[in-house]
BALOBA-1460 file (C-alpha; in Angstrom, 3 decimals):
// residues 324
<rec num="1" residu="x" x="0.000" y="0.000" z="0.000"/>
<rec num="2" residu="x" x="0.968" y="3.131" z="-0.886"/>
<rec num="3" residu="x" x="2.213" y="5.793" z="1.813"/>
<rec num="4" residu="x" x="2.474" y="9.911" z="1.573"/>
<rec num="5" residu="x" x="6.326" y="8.805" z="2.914"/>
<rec num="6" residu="x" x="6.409" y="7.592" z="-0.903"/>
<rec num="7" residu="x" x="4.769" y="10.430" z="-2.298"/>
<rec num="8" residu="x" x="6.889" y="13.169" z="-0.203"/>
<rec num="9" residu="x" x="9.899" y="11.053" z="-1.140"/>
<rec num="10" residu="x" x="9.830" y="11.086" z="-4.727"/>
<rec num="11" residu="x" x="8.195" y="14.564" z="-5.213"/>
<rec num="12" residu="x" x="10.602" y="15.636" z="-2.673"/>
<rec num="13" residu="x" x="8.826" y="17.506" z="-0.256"/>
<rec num="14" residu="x" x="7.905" y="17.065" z="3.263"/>
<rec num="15" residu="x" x="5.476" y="14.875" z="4.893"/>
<rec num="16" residu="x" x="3.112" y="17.626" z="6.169"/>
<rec num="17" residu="x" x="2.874" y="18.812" z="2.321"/>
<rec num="18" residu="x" x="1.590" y="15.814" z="0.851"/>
<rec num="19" residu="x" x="-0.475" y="15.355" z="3.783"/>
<rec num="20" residu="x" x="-2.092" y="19.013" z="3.334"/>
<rec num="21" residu="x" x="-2.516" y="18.673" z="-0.156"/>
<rec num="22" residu="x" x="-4.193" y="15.060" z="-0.665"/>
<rec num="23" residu="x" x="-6.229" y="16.524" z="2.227"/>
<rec num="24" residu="x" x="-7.460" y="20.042" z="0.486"/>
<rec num="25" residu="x" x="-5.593" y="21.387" z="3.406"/>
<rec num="26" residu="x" x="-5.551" y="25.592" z="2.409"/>
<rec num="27" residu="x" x="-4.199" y="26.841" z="5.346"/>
<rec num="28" residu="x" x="-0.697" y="25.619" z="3.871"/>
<rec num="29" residu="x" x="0.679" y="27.837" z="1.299"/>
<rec num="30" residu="x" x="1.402" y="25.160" z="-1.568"/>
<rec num="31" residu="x" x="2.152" y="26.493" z="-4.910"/>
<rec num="32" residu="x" x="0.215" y="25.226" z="-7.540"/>
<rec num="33" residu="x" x="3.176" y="23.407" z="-9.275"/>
<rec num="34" residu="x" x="4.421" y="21.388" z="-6.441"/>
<rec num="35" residu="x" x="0.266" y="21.048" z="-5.902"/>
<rec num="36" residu="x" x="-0.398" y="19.779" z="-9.353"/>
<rec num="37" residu="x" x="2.869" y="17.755" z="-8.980"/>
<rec num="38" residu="x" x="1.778" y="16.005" z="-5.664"/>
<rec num="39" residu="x" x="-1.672" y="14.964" z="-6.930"/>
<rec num="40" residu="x" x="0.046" y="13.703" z="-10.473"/>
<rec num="41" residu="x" x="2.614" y="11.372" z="-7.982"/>
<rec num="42" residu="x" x="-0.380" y="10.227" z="-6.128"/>
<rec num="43" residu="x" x="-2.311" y="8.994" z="-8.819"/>
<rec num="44" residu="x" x="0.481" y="7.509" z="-10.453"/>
<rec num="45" residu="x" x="1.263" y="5.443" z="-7.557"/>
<rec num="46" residu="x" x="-2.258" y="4.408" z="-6.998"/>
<rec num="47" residu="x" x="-2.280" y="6.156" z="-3.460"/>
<rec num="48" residu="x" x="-5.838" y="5.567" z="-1.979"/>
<rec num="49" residu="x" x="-6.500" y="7.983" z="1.253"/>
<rec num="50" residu="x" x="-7.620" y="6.545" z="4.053"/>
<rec num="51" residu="x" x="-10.852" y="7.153" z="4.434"/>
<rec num="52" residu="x" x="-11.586" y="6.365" z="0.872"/>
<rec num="53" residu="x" x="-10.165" y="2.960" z="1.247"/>
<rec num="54" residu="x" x="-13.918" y="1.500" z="2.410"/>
<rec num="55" residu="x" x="-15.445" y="2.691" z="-0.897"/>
<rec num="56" residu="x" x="-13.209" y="0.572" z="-2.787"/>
<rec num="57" residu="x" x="-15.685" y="-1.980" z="-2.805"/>
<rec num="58" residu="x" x="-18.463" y="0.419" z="-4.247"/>
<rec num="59" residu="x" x="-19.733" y="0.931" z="-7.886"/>
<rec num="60" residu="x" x="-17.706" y="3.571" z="-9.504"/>
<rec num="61" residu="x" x="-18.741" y="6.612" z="-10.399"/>
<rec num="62" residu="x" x="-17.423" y="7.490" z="-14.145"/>
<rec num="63" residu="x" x="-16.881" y="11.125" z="-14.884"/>
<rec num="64" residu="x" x="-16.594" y="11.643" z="-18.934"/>
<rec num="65" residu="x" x="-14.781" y="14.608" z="-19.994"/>
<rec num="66" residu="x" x="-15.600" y="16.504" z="-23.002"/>
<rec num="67" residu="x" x="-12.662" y="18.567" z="-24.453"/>
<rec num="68" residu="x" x="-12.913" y="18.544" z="-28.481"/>
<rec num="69" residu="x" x="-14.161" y="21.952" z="-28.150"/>
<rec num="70" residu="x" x="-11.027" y="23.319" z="-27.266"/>
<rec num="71" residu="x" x="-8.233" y="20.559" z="-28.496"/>
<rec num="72" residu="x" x="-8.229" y="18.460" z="-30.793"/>
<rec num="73" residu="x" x="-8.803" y="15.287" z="-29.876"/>
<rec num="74" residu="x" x="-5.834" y="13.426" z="-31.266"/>
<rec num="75" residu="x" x="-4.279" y="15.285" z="-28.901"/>
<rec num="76" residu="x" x="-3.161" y="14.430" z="-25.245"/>
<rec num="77" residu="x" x="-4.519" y="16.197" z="-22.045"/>
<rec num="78" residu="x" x="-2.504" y="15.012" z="-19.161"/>
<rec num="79" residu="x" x="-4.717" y="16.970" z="-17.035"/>
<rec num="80" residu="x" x="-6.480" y="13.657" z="-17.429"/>
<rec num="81" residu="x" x="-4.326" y="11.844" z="-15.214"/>
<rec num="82" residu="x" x="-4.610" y="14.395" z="-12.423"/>
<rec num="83" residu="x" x="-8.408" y="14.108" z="-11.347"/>
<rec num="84" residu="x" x="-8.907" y="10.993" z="-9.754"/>
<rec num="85" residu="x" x="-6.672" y="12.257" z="-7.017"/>
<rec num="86" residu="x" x="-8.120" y="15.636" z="-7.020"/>
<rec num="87" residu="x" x="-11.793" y="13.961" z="-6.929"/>
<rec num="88" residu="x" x="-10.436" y="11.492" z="-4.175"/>
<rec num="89" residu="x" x="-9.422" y="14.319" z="-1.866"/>
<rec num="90" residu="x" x="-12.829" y="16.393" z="-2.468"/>
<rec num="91" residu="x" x="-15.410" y="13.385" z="-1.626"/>
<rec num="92" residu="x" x="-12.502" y="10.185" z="0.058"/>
<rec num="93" residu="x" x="-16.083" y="7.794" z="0.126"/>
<rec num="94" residu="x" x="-16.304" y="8.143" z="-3.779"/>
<rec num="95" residu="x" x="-14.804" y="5.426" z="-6.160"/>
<rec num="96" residu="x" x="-14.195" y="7.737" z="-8.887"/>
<rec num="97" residu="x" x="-12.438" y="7.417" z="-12.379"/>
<rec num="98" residu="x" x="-12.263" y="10.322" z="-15.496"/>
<rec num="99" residu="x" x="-12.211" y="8.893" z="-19.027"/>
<rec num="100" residu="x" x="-11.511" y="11.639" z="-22.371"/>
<rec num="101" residu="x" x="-15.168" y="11.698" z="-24.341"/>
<rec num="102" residu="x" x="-14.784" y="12.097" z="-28.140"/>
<rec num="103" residu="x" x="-17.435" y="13.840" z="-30.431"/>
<rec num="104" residu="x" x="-19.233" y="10.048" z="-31.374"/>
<rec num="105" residu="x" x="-18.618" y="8.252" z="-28.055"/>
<rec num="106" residu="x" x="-21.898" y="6.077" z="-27.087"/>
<rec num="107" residu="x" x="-20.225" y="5.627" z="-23.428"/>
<rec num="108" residu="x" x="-23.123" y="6.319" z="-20.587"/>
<rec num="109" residu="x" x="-21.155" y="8.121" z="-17.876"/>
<rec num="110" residu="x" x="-22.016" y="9.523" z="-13.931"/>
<rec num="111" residu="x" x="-21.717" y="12.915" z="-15.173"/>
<rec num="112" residu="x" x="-19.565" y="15.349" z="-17.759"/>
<rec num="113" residu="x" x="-17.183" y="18.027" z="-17.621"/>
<rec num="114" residu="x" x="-18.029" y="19.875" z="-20.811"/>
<rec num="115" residu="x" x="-15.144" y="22.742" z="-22.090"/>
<rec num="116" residu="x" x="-16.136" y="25.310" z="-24.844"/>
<rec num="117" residu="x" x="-19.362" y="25.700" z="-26.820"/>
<rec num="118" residu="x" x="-21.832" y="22.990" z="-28.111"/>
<rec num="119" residu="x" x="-23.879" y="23.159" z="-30.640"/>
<rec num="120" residu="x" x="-27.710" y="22.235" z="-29.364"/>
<rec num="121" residu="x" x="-27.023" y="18.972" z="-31.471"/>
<rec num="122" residu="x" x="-24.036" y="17.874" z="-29.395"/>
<rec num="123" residu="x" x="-25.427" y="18.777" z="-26.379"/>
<rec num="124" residu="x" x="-28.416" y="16.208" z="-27.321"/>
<rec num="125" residu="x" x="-25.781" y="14.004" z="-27.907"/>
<rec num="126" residu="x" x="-24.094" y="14.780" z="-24.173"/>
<rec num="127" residu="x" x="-27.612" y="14.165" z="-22.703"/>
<rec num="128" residu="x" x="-27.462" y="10.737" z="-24.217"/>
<rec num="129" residu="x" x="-24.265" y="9.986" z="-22.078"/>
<rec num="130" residu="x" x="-25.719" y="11.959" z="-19.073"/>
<rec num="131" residu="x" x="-27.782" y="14.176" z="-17.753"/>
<rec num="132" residu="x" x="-25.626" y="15.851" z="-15.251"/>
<rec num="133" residu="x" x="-23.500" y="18.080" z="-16.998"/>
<rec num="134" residu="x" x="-21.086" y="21.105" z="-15.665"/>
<rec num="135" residu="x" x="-20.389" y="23.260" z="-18.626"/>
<rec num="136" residu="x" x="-16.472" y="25.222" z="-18.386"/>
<rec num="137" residu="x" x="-17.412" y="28.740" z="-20.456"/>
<rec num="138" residu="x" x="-19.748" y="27.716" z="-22.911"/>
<rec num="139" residu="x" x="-21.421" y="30.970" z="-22.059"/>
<rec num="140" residu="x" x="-25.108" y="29.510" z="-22.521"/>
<rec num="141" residu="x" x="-28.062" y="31.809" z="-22.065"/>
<rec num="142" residu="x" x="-30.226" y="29.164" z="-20.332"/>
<rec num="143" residu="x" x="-29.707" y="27.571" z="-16.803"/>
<rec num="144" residu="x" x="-30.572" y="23.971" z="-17.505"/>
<rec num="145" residu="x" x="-27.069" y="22.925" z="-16.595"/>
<rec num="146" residu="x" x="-24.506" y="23.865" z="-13.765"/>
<rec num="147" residu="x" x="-22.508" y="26.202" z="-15.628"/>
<rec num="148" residu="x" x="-18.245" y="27.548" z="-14.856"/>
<rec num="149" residu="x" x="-17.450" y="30.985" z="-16.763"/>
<rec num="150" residu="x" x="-14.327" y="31.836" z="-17.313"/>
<rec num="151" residu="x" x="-13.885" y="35.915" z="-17.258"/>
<rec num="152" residu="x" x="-11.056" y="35.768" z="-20.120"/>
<rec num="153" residu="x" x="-11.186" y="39.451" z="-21.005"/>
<rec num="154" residu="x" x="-9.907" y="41.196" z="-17.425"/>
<rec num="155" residu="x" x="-6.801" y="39.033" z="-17.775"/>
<rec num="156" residu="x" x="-6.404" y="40.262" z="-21.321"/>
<rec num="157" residu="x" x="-7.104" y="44.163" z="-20.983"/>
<rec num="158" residu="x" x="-4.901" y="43.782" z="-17.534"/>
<rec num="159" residu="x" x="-1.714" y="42.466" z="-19.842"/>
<rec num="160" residu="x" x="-2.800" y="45.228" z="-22.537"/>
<rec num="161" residu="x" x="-2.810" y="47.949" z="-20.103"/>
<rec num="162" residu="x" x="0.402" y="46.439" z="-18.196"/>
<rec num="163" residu="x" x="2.538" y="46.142" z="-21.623"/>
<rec num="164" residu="x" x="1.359" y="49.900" z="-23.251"/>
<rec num="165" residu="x" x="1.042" y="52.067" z="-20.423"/>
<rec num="166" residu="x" x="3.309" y="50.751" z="-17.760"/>
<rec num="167" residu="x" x="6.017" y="49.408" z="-19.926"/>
<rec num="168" residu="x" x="5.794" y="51.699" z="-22.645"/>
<rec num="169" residu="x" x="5.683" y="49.156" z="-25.787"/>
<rec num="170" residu="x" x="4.310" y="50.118" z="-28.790"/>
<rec num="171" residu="x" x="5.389" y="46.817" z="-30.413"/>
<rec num="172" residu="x" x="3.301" y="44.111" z="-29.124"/>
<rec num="173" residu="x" x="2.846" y="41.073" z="-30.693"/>
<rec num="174" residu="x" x="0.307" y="37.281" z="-30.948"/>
<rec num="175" residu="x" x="1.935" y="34.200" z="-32.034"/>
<rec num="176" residu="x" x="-1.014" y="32.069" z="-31.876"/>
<rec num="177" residu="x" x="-2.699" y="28.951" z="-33.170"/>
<rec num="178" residu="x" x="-6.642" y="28.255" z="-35.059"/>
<rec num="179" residu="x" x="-7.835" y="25.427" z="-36.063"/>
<rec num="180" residu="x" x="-11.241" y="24.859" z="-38.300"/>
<rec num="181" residu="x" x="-13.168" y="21.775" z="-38.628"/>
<rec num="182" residu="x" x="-16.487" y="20.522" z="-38.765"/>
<rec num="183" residu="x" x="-18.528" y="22.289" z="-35.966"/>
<rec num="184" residu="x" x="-15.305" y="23.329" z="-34.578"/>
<rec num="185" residu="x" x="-13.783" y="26.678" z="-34.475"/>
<rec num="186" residu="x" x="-10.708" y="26.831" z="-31.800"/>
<rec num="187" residu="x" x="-8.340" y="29.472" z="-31.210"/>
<rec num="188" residu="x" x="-10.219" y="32.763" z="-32.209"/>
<rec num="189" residu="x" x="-12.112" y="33.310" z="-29.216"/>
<rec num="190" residu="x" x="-8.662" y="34.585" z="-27.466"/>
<rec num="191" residu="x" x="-7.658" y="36.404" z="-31.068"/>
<rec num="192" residu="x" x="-10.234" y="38.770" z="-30.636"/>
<rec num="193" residu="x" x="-10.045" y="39.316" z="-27.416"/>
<rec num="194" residu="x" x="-5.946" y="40.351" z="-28.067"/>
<rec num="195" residu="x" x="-7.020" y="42.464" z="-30.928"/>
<rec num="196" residu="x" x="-10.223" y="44.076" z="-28.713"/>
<rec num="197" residu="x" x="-7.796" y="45.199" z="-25.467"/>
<rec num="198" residu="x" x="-4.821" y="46.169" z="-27.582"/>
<rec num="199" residu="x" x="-7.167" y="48.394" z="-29.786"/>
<rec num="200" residu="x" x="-8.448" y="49.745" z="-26.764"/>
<rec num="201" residu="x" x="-4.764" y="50.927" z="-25.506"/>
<rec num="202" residu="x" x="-4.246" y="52.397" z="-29.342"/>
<rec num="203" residu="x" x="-1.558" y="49.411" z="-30.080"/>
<rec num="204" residu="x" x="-2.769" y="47.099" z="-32.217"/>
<rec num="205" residu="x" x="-0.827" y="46.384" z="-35.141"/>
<rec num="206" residu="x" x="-2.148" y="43.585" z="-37.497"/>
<rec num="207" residu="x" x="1.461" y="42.673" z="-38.805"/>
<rec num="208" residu="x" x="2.470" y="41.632" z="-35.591"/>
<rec num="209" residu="x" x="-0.050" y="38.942" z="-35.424"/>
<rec num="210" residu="x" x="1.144" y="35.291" z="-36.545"/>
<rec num="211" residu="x" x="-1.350" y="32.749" z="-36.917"/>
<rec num="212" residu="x" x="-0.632" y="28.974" z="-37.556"/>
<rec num="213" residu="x" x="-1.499" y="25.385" z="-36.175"/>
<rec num="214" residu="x" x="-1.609" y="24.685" z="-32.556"/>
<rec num="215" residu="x" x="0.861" y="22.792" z="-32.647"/>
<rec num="216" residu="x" x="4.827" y="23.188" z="-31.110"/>
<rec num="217" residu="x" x="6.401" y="23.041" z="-34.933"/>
<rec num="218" residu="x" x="3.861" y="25.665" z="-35.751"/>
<rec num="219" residu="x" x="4.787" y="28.004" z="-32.876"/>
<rec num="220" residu="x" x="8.984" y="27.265" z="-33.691"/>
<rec num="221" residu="x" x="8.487" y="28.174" z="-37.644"/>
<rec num="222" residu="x" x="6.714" y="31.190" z="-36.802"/>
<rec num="223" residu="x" x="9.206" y="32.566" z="-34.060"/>
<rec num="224" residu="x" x="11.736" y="32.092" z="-36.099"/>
<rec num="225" residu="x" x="10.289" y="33.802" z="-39.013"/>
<rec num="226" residu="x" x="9.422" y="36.610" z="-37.050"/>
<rec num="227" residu="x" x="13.216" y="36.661" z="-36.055"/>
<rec num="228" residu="x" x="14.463" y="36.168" z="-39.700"/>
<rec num="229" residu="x" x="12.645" y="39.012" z="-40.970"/>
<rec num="230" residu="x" x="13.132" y="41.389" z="-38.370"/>
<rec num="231" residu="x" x="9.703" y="41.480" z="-37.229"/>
<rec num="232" residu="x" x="10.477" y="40.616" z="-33.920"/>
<rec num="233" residu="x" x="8.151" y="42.734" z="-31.491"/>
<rec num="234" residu="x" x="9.073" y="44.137" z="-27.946"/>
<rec num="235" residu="x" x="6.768" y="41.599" z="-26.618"/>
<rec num="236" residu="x" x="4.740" y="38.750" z="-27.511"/>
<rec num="237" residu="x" x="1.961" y="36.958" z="-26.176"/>
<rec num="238" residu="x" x="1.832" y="32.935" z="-26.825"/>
<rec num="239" residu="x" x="-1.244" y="31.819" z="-27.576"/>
<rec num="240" residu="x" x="-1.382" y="28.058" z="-26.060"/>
<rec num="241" residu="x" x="1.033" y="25.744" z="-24.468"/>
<rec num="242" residu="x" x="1.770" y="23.949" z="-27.468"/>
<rec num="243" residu="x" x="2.721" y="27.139" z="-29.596"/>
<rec num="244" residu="x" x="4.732" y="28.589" z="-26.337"/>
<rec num="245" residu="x" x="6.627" y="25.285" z="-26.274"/>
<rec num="246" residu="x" x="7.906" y="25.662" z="-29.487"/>
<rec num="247" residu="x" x="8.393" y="29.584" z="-29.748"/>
<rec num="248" residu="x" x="10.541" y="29.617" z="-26.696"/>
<rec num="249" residu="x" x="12.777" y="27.076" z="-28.565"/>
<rec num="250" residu="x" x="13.379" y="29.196" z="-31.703"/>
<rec num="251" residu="x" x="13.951" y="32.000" z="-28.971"/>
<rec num="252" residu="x" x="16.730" y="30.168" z="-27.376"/>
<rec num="253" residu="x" x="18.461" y="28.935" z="-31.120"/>
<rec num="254" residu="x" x="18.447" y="32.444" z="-31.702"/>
<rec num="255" residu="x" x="20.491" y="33.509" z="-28.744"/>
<rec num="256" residu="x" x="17.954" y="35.840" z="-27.833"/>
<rec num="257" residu="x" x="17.336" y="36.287" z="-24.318"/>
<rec num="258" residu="x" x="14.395" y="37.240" z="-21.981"/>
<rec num="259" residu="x" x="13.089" y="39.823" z="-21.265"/>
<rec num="260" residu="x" x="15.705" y="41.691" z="-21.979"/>
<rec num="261" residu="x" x="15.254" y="41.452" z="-26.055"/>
<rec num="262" residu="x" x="11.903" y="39.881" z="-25.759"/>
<rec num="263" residu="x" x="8.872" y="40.044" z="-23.268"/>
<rec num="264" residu="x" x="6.959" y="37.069" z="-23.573"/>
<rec num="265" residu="x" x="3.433" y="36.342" z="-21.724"/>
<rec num="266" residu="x" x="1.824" y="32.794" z="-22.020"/>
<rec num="267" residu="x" x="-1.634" y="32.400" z="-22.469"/>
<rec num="268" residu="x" x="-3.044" y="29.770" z="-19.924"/>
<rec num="269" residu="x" x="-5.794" y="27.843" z="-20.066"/>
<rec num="270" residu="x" x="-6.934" y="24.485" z="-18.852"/>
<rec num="271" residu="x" x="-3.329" y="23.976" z="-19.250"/>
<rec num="272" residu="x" x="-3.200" y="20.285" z="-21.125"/>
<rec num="273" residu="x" x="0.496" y="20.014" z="-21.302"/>
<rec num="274" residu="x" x="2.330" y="20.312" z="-18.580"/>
<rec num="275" residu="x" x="3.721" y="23.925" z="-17.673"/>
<rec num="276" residu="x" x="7.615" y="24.258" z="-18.602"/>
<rec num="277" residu="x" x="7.776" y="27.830" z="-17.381"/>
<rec num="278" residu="x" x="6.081" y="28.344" z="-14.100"/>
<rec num="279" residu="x" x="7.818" y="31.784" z="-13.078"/>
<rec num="280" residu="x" x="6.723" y="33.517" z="-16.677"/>
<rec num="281" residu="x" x="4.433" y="36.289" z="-16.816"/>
<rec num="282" residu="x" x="0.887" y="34.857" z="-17.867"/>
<rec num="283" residu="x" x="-2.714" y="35.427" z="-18.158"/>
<rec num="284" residu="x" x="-4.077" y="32.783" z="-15.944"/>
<rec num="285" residu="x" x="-7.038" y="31.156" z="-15.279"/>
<rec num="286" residu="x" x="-6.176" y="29.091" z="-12.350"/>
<rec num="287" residu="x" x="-6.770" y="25.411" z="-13.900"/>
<rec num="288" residu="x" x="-6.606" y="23.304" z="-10.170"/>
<rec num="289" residu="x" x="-9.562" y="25.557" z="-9.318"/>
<rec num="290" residu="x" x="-11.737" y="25.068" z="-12.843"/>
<rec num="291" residu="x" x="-11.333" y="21.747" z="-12.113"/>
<rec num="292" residu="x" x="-12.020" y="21.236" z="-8.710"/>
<rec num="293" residu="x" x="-14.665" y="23.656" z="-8.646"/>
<rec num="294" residu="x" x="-16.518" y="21.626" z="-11.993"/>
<rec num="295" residu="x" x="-15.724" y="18.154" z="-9.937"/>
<rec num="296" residu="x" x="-17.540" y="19.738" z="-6.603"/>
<rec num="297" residu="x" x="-20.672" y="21.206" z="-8.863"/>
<rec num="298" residu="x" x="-20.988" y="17.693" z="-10.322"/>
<rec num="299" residu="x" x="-20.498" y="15.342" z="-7.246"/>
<rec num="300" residu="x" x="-23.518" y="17.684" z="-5.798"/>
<rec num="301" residu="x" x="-25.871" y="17.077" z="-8.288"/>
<rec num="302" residu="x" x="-25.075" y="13.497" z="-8.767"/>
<rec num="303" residu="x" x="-25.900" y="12.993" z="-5.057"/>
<rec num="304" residu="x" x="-29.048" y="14.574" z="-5.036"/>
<rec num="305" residu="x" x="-27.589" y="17.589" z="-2.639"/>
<rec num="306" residu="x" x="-29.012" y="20.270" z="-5.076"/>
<rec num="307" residu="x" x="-31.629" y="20.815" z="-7.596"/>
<rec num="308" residu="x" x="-30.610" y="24.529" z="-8.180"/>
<rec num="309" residu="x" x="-28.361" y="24.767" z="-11.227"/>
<rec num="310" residu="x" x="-25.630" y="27.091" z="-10.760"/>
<rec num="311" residu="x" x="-23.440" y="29.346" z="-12.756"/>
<rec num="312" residu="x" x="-20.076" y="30.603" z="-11.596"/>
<rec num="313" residu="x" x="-17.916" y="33.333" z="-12.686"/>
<rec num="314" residu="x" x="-13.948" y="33.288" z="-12.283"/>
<rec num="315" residu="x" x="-11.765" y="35.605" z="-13.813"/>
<rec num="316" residu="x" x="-8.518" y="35.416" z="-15.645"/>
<rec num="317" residu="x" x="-5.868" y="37.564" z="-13.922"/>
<rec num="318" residu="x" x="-2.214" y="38.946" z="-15.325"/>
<rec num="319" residu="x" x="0.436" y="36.965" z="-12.992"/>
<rec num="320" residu="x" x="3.702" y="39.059" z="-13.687"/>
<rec num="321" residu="x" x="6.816" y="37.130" z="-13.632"/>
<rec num="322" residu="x" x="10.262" y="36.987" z="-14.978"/>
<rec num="323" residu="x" x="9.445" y="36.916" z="-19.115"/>
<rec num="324" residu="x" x="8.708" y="40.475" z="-18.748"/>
């Protein structure tokens, strides 16, 4: 049986840490790294907390999660991995396991984590798998379904304001990816949003925007284009993990360093690959708490503790780091 001595050991940090954090102990100040890190360990050792060891022997629940919307789904989301600890910690007398939904699954499921915006057909199709649904900003008018918001314009205008009137650019840049497909339109919601706040500070400058795949080659070809040509701007803001990944390599080839010939802010979302930069300056939107928060929303409804459907707001905030 798996201890927290093991856990500690191997993420190397105390005892009381892993204890606080397989707990959802707050009044330690963990940093979300060594938090996600922890809970990552855990699962990957199969740790079981004590008092969840009894419900071993119940039915599992099965959480689907629904992330097309928002990445393709060839792709991975090791977020995945993360949420049977993070679910075990919330409710310890739950049995509970996540599987990855695609667009035609036929699996029934406990309940679903839904991120970005259905069409009414594919929500018909969700309510086929389920019924109790928590939707992560699909910004729906109606109130049918638990709903989590996600306030991505303060942390935007915040980074606009930060970069042209505290910092003094007038050079500020988007290396971003899109993607189009069938019912499936990813990457633009966050274009417009950098083209809204930086047209609002009088510094938007379409030839400073980059577009390609969200991919890491994508992000590399286009940072070093931008290099090349001597387009380079006074800062930058990545827009995924995948395209940061790969930017921040051409950066390095280059010899360029940062910030001092380059500001860079990463754009974070639900965050599906793991974060190489943690000290960066980024627009954030605080992925342990999406999470636990949609995890929380569901495990009440699926018990029968609430008929009320809710809808939650949490905003996106400018974290400045080192990058800038």
């Amino acid at each position: 049986m798996v201890t927290i001595k093991e856990i500690a050991k191997r993420a190397n940090v105390s005892l009381a840490t892993v204890s606080r954090v397989v707990n959802l102990d707050d009044t330690m100040a963990v940093s979300p790294e060594t938090r996600r890190l922890i809970l990552e360990i855990a699962h990957q050792m199969g740790y079981v907390p004590p008092k969840r060891r009894k419900a071993k022997n119940q039915a599992p629940l099965t959480i689907g999660v629904a992330d097309w919307k928002i990445i393709r789904e060839e792709w991975g989301n090791y977020r995945i991995s993360t949420l049977t600890s993070m679910a075990q910690t919330i409710n310890p007398s739950l049995n509970v396991h996540f599987v990855r939904l695609c667009a035609q699954d036929i699996r029934k499921v406990d309940g679903i984590i839904a991120l970005g915006s259905f069409t009414h057909e594919e929500i018909d199709r969700l309510h086929a798998l389920s019924f109790h649904i928590v939707f992560v900003n699909a910004d729906q008018d109606d109130y049918d379904h638990d709903q989590i918001v996600i306030d991505f314009k303060l942390g935007m205008r915040q980074m606009a304001e930060y970069l042209v009137k505290e910092k003094h650019f007038s050079a500020v840049g988007y290396l971003g990816g899109v993607y189009d497909g069938p019912e499936i339109r990813i990457g633009y919601h966050r274009l417009q949003q950098f083209e809204q706040c930086l047209r609002d500070c009088g510094a938007y400058r379409k030839e400073l925007v980059r577009l390609g795949e969200m991919t890491a080659d994508s992000g590399y070809r286009m940072m070093k284009e931008a290099i090349q040509d001597g387009s380079l701007p006074e800062a930058v803001l990545l827009g995924n993990d995948a395209v940061a990944e790969g930017a921040l390599s051409a950066v390095e080839e280059a010899g360029l360093s940062i910030p001092e010939d380059l500001s860079v802010i990463l754009y974070n979302d639900i965050e599906t690959l793991k974060p190489n930069h943690p000290n960066y300056t980024t627009i954030k939107m605080y992925p342990d708490f999406v999470w636990q928060t949609a995890i929380e929303l569901l495990f009440e409804r699926i018990l029968g503790r609430r008929s009320q459907t809710m809808k939650i707001i949490i905003p996106t905030r400018l974290l400045l780091g080192e990058s800038t």
